[in-house]
N, C-alpha and C positions, 0 to 999 in steps of 0.2 A: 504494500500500500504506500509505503516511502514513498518509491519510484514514482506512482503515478500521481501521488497530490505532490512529486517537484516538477511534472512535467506540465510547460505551457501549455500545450496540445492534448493532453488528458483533460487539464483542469475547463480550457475552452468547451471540451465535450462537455462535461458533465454541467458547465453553467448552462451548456445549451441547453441539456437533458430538461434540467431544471427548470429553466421559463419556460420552453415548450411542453412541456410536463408536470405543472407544478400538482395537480391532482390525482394524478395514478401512481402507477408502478415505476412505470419508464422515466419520473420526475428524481426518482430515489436512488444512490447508491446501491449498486449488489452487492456490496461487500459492506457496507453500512458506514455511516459518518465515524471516522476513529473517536470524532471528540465526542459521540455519542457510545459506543459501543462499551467502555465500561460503567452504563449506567444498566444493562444490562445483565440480568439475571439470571443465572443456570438454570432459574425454575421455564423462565421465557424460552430462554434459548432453545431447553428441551423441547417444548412444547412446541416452539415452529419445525423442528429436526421431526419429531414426532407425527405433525400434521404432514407435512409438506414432500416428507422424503418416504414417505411410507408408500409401499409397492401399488397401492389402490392409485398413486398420482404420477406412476409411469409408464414409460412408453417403450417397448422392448422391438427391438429389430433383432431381424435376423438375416445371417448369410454365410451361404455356404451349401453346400452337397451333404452332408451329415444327414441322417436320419429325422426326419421332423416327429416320428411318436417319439424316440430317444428326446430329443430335444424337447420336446413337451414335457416326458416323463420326469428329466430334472428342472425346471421348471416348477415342477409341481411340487415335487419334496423339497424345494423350498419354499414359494412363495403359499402354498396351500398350508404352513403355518400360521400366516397374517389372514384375521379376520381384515372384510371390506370394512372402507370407509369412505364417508361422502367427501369429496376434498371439492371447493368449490377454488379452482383455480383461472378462471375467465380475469380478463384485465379488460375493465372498461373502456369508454371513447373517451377522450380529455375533453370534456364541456367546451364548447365554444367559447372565446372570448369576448368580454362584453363589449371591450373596445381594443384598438390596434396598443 
């Protein structure tokens, strides 16, 4: 994270992100504001790791000649110990602005 809040051209991006975005997702840090992030909590932390990274909100490819029921069958005996979860991960429109 150094790197990229010393670099001019990072930080340009991300001011852009930011007025272009100032409502959504795409406004925000991926990696989160440093001078934010230890106000942050292991209890929080866990719980987006939890929601977010859990197998109900992935998306699996595949490739290759391999056996697709093999490939299924491990598959299963993993992810077939995770109950489903609703994960609502849509990223809205950025509202219009009211003026230029």
């Amino acid at each position: 994270m150094k790197g990229n809040y010393s670099s001019p051209d990072s930080m340009l991006r991300e001011l852009s992100q930011q007025s272009l975005y100032p409502d959504i997702t795409y406004g925000l840090d991926s990696g989160g504001d440093p001078k934010h992030i230890p106000d942050l909590t292991h209890a929080q932390f866990k719980a987006f790791h939890q929601r977010h990274y859990h197998p109900s909100n992935a998306k699996l490819f595949f490739y290759g000649d391999d056996d697709p029921n093999e490939r299924l069958r491990l598959l299963d005996a993993y992810l077939g110990a995770f109950g489903r979860i609703d994960v609502d991960a849509t990223v809205p429109l950025q509202p219009p602005f009211r003026r230029p």
